[in-house]
FIPALO-240303 format. One record per residue (C-alpha): residue in three letters; chain; x, y negated, z negated. Coordinates in nm, 2 decimals. Example, Ala and Ser with C-alpha at 12.3 -4.5 7.8 and 13.67 -1.06 7.14 Angstrom:
FIPALO-240303
TORTI  aa ch      u      v      w
TORTI ala  A   1.23   0.45  -0.78
TORTI ser  A   1.37   0.11  -0.71
This chain:
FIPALO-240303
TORTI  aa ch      u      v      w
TORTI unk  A  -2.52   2.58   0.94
TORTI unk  A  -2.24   2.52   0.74
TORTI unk  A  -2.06   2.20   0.68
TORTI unk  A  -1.75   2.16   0.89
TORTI unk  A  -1.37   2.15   0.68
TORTI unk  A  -1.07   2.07   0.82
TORTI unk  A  -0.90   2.21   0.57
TORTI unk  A  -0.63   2.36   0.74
TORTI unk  A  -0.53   2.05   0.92
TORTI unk  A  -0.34   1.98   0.58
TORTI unk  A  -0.03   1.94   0.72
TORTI unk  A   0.05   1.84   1.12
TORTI unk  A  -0.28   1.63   1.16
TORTI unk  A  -0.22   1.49   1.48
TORTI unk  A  -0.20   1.12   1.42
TORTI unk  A  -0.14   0.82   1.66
TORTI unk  A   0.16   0.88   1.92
TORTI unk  A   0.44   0.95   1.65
TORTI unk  A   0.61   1.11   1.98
TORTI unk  A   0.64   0.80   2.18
TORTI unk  A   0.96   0.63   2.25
TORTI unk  A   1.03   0.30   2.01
TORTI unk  A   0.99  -0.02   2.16
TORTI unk  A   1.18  -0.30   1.98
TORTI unk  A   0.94  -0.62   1.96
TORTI unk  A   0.77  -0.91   1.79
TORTI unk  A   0.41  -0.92   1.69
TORTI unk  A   0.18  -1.22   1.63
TORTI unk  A   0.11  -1.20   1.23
TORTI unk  A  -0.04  -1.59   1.24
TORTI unk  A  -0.12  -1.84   1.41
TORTI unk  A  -0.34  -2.15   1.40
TORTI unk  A  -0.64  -2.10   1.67
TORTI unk  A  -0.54  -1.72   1.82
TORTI unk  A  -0.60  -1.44   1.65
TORTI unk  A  -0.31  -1.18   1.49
TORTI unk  A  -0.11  -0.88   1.62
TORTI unk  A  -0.07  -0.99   1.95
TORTI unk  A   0.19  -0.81   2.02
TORTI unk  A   0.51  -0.78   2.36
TORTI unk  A   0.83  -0.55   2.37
TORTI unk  A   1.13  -0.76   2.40
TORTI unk  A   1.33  -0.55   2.71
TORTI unk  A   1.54  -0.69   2.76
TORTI unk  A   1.42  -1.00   2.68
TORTI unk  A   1.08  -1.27   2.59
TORTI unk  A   1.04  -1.62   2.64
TORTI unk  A   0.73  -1.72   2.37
TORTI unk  A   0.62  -2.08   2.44
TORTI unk  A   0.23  -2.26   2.47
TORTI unk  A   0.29  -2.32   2.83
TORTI unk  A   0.16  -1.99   3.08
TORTI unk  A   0.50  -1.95   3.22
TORTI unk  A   0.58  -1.83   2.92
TORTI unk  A   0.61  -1.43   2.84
TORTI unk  A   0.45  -1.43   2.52
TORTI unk  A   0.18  -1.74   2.52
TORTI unk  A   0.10  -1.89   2.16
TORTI unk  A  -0.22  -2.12   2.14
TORTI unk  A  -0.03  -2.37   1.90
TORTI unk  A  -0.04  -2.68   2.03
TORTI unk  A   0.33  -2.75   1.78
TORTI unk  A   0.52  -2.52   2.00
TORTI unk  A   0.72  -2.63   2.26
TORTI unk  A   0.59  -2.57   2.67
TORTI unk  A   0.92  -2.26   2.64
TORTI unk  A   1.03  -2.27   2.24
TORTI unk  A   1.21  -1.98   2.19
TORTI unk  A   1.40  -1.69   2.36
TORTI unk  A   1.43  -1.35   2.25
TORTI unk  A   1.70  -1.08   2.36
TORTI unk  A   1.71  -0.73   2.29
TORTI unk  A   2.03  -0.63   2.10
TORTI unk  A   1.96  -0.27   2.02
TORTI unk  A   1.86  -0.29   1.67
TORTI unk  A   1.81  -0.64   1.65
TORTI unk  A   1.67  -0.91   1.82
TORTI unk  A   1.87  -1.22   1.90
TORTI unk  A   1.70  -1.56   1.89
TORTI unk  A   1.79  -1.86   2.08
TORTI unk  A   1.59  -2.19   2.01
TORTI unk  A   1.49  -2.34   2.36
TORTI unk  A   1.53  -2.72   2.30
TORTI unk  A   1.18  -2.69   2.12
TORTI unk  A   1.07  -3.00   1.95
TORTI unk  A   0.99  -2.88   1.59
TORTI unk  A   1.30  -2.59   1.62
TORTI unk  A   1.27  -2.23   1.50
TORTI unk  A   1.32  -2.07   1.20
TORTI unk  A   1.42  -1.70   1.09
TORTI unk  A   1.33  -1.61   0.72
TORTI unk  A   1.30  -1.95   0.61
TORTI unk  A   1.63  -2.06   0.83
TORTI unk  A   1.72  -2.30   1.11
TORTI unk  A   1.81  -2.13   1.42
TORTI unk  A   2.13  -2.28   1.44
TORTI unk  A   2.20  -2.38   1.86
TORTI unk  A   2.43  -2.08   1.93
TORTI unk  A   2.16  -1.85   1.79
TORTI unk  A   2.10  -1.57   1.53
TORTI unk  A   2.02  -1.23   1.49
TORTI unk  A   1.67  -1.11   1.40
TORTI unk  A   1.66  -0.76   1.25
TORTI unk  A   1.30  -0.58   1.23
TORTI unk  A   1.14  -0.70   0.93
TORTI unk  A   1.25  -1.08   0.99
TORTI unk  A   0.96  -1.31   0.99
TORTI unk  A   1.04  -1.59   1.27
TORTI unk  A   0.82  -1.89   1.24
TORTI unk  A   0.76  -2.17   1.57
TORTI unk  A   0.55  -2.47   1.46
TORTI unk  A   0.23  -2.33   1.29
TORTI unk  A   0.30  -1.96   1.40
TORTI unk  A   0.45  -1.65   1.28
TORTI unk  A   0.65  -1.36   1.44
TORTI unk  A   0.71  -1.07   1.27
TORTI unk  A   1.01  -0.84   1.44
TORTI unk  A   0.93  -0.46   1.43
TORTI unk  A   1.15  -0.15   1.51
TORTI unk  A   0.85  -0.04   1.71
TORTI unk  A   0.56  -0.25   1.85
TORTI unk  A   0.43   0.04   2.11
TORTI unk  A   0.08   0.09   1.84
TORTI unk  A   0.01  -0.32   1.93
TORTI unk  A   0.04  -0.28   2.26
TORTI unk  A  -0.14   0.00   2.32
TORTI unk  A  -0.38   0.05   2.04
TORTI unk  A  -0.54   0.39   2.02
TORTI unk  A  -0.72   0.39   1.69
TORTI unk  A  -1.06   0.30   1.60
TORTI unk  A  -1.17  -0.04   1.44
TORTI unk  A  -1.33   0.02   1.12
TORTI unk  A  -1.44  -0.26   0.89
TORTI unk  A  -1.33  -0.33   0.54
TORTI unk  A  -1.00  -0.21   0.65
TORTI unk  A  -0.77  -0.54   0.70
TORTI unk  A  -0.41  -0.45   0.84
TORTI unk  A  -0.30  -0.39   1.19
TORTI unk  A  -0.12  -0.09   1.36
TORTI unk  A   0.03   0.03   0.99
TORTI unk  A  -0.31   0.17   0.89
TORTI unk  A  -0.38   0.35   1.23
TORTI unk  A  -0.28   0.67   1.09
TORTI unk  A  -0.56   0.64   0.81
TORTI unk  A  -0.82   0.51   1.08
TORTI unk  A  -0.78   0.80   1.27
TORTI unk  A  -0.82   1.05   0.99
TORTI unk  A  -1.12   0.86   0.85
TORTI unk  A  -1.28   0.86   1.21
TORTI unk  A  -1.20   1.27   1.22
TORTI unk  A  -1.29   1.38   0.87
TORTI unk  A  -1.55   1.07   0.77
TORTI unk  A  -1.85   1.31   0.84
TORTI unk  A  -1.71   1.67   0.68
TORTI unk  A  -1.68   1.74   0.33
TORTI unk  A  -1.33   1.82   0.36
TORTI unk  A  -1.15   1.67   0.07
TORTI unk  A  -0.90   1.41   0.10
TORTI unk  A  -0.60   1.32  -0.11
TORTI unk  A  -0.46   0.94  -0.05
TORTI unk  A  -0.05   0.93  -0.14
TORTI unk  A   0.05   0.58  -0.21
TORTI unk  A   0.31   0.32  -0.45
TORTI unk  A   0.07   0.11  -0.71
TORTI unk  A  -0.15  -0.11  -0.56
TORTI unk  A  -0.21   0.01  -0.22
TORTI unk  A  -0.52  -0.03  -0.14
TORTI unk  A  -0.59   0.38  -0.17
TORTI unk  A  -0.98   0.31  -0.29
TORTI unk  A  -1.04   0.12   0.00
TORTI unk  A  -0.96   0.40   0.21
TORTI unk  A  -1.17   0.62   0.03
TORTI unk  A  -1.46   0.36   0.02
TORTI unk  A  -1.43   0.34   0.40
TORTI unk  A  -1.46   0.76   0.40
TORTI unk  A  -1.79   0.69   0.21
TORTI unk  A  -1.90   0.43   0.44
TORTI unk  A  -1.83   0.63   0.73
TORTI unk  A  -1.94   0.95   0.61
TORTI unk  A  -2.30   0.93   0.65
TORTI unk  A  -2.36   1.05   0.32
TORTI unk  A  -2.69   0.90   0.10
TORTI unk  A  -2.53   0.90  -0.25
TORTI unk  A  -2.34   0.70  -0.45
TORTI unk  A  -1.98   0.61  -0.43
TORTI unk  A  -1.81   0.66  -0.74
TORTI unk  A  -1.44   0.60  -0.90
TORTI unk  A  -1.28   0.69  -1.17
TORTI unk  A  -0.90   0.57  -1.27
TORTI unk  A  -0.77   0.91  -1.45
TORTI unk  A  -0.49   0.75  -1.59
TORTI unk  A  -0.75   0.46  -1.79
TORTI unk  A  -0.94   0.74  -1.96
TORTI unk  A  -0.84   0.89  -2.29
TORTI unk  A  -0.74   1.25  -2.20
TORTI unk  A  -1.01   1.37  -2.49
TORTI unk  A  -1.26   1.17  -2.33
TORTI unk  A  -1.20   1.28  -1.92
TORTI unk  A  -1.40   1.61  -2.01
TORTI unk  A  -1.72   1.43  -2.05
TORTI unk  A  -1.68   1.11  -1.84
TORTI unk  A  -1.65   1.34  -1.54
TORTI unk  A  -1.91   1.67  -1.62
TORTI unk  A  -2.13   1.48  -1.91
TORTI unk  A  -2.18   1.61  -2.26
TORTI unk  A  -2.49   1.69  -2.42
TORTI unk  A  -2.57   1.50  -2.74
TORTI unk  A  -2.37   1.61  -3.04
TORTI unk  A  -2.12   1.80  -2.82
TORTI unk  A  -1.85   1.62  -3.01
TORTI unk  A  -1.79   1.35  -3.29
TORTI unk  A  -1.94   1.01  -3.16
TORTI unk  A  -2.17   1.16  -2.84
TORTI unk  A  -2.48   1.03  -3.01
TORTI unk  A  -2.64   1.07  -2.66
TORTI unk  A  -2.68   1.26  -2.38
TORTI unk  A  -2.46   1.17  -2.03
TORTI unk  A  -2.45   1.32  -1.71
TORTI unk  A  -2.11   1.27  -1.60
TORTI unk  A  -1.95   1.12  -1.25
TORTI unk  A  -2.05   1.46  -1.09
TORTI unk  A  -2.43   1.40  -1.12
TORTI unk  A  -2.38   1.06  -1.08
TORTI unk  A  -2.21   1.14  -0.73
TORTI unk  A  -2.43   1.39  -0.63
TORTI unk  A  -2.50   1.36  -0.23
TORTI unk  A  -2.24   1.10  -0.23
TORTI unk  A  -1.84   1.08  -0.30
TORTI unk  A  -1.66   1.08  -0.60
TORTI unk  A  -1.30   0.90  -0.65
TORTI unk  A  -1.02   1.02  -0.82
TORTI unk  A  -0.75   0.77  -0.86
TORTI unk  A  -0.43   0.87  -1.03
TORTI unk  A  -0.55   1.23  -1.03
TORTI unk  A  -0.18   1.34  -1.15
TORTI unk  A  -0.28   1.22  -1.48
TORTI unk  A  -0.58   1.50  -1.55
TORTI unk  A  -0.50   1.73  -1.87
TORTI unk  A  -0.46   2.10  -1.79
TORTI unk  A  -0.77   2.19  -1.94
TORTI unk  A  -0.99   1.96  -1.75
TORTI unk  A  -0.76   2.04  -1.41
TORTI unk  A  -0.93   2.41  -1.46
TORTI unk  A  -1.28   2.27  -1.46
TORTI unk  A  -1.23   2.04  -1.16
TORTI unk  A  -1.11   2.33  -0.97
TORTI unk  A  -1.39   2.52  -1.11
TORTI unk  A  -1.64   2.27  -0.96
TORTI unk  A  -1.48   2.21  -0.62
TORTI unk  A  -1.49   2.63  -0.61
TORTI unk  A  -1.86   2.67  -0.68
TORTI unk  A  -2.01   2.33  -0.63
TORTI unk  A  -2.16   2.35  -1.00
TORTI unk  A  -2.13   2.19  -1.31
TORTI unk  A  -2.19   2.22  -1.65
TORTI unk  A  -2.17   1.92  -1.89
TORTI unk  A  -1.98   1.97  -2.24
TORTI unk  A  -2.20   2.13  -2.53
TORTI unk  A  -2.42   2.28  -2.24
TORTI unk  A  -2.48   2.63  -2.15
TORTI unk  A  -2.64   2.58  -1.78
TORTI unk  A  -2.52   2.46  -1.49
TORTI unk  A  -2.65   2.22  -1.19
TORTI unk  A  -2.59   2.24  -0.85
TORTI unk  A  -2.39   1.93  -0.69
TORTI unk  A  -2.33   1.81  -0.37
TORTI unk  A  -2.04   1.58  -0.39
TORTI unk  A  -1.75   1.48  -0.16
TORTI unk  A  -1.39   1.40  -0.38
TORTI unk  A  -1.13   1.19  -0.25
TORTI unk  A  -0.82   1.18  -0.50
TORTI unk  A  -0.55   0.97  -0.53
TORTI unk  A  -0.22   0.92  -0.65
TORTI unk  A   0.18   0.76  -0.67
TORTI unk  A   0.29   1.07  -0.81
TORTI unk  A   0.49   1.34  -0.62
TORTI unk  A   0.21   1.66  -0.69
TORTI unk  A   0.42   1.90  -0.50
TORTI unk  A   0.71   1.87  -0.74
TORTI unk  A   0.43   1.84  -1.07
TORTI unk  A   0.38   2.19  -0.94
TORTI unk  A   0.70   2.33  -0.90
TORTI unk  A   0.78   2.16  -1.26
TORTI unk  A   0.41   2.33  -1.41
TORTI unk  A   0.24   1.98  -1.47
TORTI unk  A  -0.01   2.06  -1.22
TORTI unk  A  -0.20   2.32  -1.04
TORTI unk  A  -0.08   2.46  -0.75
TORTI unk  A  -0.47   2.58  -0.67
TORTI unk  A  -0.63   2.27  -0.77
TORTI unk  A  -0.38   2.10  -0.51
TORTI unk  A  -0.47   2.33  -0.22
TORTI unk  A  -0.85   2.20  -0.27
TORTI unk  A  -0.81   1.83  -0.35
TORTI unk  A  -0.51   1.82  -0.04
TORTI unk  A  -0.77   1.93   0.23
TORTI unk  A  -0.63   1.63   0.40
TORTI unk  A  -0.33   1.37   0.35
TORTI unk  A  -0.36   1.02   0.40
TORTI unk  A  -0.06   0.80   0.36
TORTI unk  A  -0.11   0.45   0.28
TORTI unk  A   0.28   0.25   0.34
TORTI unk  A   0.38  -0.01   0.10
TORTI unk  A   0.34  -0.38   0.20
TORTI unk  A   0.70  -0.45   0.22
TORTI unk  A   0.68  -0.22   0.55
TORTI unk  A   0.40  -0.36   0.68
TORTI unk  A   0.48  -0.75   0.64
TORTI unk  A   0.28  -0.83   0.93
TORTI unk  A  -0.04  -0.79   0.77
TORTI unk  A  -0.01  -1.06   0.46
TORTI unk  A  -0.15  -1.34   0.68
TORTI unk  A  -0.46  -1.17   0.74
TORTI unk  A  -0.51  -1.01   0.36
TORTI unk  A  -0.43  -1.36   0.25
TORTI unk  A  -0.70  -1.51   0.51
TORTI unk  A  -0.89  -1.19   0.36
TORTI unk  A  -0.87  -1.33   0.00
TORTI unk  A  -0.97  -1.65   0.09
TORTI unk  A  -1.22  -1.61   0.26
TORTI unk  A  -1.49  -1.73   0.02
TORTI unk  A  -1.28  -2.02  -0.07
TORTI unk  A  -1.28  -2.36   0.05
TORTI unk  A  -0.89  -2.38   0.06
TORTI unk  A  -0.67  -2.25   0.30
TORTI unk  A  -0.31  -2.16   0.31
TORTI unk  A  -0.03  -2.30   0.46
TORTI unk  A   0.21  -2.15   0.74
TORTI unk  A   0.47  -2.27   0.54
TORTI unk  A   0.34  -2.09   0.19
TORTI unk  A   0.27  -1.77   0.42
TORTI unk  A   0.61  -1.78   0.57
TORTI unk  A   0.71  -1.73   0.17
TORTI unk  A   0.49  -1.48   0.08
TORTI unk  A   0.60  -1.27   0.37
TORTI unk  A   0.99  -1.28   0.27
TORTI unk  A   0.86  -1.17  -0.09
TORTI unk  A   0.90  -0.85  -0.21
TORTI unk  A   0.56  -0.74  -0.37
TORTI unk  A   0.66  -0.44  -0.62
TORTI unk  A   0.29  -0.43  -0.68
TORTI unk  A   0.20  -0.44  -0.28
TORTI unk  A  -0.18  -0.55  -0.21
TORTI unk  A  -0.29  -0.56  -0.57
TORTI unk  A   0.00  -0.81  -0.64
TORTI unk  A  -0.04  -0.98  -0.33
TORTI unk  A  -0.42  -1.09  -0.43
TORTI unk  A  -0.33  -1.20  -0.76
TORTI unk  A  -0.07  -1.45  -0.63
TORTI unk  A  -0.33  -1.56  -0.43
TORTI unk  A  -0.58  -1.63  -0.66
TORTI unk  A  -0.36  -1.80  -0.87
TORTI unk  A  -0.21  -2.02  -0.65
TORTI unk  A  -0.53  -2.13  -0.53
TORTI unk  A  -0.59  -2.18  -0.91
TORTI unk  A  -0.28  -2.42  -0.90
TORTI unk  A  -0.34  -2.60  -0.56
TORTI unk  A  -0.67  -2.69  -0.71
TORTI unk  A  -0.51  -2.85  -0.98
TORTI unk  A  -0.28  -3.00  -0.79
TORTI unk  A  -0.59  -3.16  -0.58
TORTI unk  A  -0.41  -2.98  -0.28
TORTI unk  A  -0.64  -2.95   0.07
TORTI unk  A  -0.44  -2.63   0.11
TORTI unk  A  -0.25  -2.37  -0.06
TORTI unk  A   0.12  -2.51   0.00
TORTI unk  A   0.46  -2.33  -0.08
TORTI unk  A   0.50  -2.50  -0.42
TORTI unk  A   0.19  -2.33  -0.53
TORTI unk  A   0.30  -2.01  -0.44
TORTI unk  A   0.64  -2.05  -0.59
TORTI unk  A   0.48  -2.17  -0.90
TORTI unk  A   0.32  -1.80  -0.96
TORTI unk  A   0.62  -1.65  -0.80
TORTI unk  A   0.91  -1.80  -0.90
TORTI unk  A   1.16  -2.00  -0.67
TORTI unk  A   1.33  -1.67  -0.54
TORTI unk  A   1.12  -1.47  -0.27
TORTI unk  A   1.40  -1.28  -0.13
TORTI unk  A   1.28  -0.96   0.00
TORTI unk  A   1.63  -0.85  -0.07
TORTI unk  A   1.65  -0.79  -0.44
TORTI unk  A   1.35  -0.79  -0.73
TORTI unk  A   1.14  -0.99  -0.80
TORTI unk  A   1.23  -1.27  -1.02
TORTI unk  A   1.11  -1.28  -1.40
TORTI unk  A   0.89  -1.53  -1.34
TORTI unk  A   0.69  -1.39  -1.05
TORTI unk  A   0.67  -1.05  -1.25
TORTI unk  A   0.48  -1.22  -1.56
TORTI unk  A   0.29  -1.44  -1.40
TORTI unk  A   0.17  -1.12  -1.15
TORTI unk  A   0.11  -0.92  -1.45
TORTI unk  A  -0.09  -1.22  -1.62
TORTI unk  A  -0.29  -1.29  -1.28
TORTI unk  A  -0.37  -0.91  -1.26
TORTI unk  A  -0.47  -0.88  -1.67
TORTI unk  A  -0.70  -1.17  -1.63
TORTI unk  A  -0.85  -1.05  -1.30
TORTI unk  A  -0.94  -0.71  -1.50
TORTI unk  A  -1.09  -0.89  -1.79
TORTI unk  A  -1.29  -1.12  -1.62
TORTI unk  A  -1.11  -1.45  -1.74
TORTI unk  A  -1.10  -1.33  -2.10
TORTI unk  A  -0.83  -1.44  -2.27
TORTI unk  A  -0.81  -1.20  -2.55
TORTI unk  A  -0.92  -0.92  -2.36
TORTI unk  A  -0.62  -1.01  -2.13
TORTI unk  A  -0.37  -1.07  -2.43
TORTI unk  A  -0.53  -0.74  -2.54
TORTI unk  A  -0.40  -0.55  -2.17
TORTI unk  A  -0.08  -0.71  -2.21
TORTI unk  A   0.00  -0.65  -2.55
TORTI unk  A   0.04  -1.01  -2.68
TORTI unk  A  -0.12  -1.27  -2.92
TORTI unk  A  -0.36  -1.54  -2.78
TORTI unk  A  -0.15  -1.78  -2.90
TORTI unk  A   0.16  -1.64  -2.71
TORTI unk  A  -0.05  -1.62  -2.37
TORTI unk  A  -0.23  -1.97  -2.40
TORTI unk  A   0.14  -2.09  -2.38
TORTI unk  A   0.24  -1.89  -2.10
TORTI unk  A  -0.09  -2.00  -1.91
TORTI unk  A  -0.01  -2.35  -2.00
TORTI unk  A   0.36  -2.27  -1.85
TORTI unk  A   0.23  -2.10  -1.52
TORTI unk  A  -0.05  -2.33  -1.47
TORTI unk  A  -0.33  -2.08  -1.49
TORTI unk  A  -0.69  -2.16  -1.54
TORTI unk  A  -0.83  -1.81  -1.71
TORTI unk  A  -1.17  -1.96  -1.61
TORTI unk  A  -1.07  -1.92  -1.23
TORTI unk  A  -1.07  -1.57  -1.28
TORTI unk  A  -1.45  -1.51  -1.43
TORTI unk  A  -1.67  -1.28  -1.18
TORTI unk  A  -1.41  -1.19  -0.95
């Protein structure tokens, strides 16, 4: 019988309850002993205290028996500290006694716990989507659960929109994972191959096929067969080699440069991209019928500056393997950052400010860690500071080369001499970064 597609559910895939009414509110994003995204509606109002009489109950034993009330103002929340011992805090700010105004997106911190305010809190109340592993986020990645738990066992392709940095091959690893499918899982970053060279990285070449193939290769398709094959930044393909994906996704054959015969395949692609393909066709810088194949099915992946909620739990995600945790206090920063580079940036400041507390001799990550990789200013209103931009470019450079300095000066276009200095300057240990 023939595999199943859902090809046609390109556009309209019926995701979770985009048709139910908003429901201003404040989810749990951390908090020592209790676990995130507990989430309540705040209509018209919620008391959030340790004590049971309480309307949202926080196991922090910091927080006052009541600490803190919240009030439904329409588009905002309005927050009133309850007398709490330890007082409350809204990005970064007292509560002053008359109280303040909490608009969705403010992170509101009560003794060792966070709050994050959201337009719509209706997915954490009632969660509908499956739990699938290696996916770390709460209700912002429902969407993408739901199509991987439809699609995961067709061959439908999939096509994963997203800014930089994502997290777009983790989606398609979890597609892999849940697929069923005995072969490989393989990626390939379009944009980091010489155009020349894409040709034969992804359909092999046959020794001699062209100046410097002194061997024979077999290319990602055979490499992939009876297993998935990854596309990242699939905008970036040259024309000619656009023709011959297409070719291959039409006949499920593939025939390696220099060769005359073809082989039979059986591979699943998932592509990816940050680059608008519907207007690269309308301008001619991609095809139109190449798009129709790769798009069987859209997954959107938001950027992390609209799902702030979930940097608790990547950072916890990061750290996992460490011996070092992380402050409320140097969460509460990272969540009123804005990371241009999302996830990708996110787990470089990590790394290296774990790289600095360590230095420090700190028991935990604190704020001043983080600020040293960032810069002082973590406004999410604004960009990023100078600082925070080189030192996240540095952290990333390092991370791809393994802790080698002068492959890292190479990726960043400087002289070792010019990025011992700035590594002396951040406080960066390249060594931290080796196997990662």
């Amino acid at each position: 019988m023939a595999e199943r597609t859902l090809t046609d559910l390109a556009v309209g895939f019926p995701t979770r309850g985009r048709e139910q009414r908003q429901e201003l509110g404040v989810v749990v994003a951390f908090c020592r002993g209790e676990l995130p995204w507990t989430a309540a509606a705040v209509a018209p109002s919620l008391t959030v205290g340790r004590d049971a009489s309480a309307e949202l109950v926080v196991g922090d034993a910091g927080v006052s028996r009541i600490h803190v009330r919240l009030e439904n103002r329409g588009n905002a929340l309005y927050v009133t500290d309850l007398g709490s011992r330890n007082g409350t805090f809204v990005n970064g700010d007292t509560v002053p006694s008359r109280g303040m105004l909490a608009p969705p997106g403010s992170v509101v911190r009560v003794a060792q716990t966070l709050l994050v305010v959201l337009r719509d809190v209706s997915p954490f109340v009632a969660p509908t989507a499956p739990v699938l592993p290696g996916l770390i986020g709460g209700a912002a990645l429902d969407d993408a659960r739901i199509v991987i738990d439809t699609i995961a066992r067709t061959k439908s392709p999939v096509l994963v929109l997203g800014e930089t940095g994502t997290g777009k091959e983790v989606i398609a690893a979890a597609l892999h994972a849940e697929s069923g499918r005995r072969g490989e899982f393989v990626a390939l970053n379009c944009a980091a191959v010489a155009s020349e060279l894409v040709d034969a990285e992804l359909f092999g070449h046959s020794r001699g096929a062209f100046s410097g193939a002194v061997g024979t290769r077999a290319g990602l398709f055979r490499t992939a067969d009876g297993g998935t094959l990854f596309l990242d930044e699939i905008g970036e393909l040259p024309a000619a080699v656009q023709a011959k994906l297409l070719r291959v996704l039409e006949t499920d054959q593939v025939r390696a440069v220099g060769e005359d015969r073809t082989v039979d395949v059986d591979v699943r692609v998932v592509a990816a991209t940050n680059r608008d393909l519907d207007a690269m066709v309308d301008e001619g810088g991609f095809r139109g019928d190449l798009l129709h194949r790769v798009a069987g099915l859209r997954v959107f992946l938001p950027p992390l500056r609209e799902r702030v909620e979930d940097i608790p739990a990547l950072c916890l995600h990061f750290l996992a393997q460490e011996r070092v945790p992380i402050s409320v206090h140097a969460l509460e920063r990272l969540m009123l950052h804005s990371f241009s580079g999302n996830v990708r940036e996110l787990r470089n400041v990590i790394r290296a400010a774990l790289e600095v507390a360590r230095r420090h001799g700190h028991t935990e990550i604190e704020p001043g860690d983080v600020a040293t990789v960032m810069g002082a200013v973590t406004a999410r209103i604004g960009q990023p500071t100078e600082e925070s931009e080189l030192a996240s470019r540095v952290a990333s450079a390092l991370s791809e080369a393994q802790g080698s300095v002068p492959l890292a000066a190479q990726r960043l276009g400087m002289s070792r001499s010019v990025l011992y200095e700035t590594l002396r300057r951040l406080r960066l240990d390249p060594k931290s970064f080796r196997g990662r």
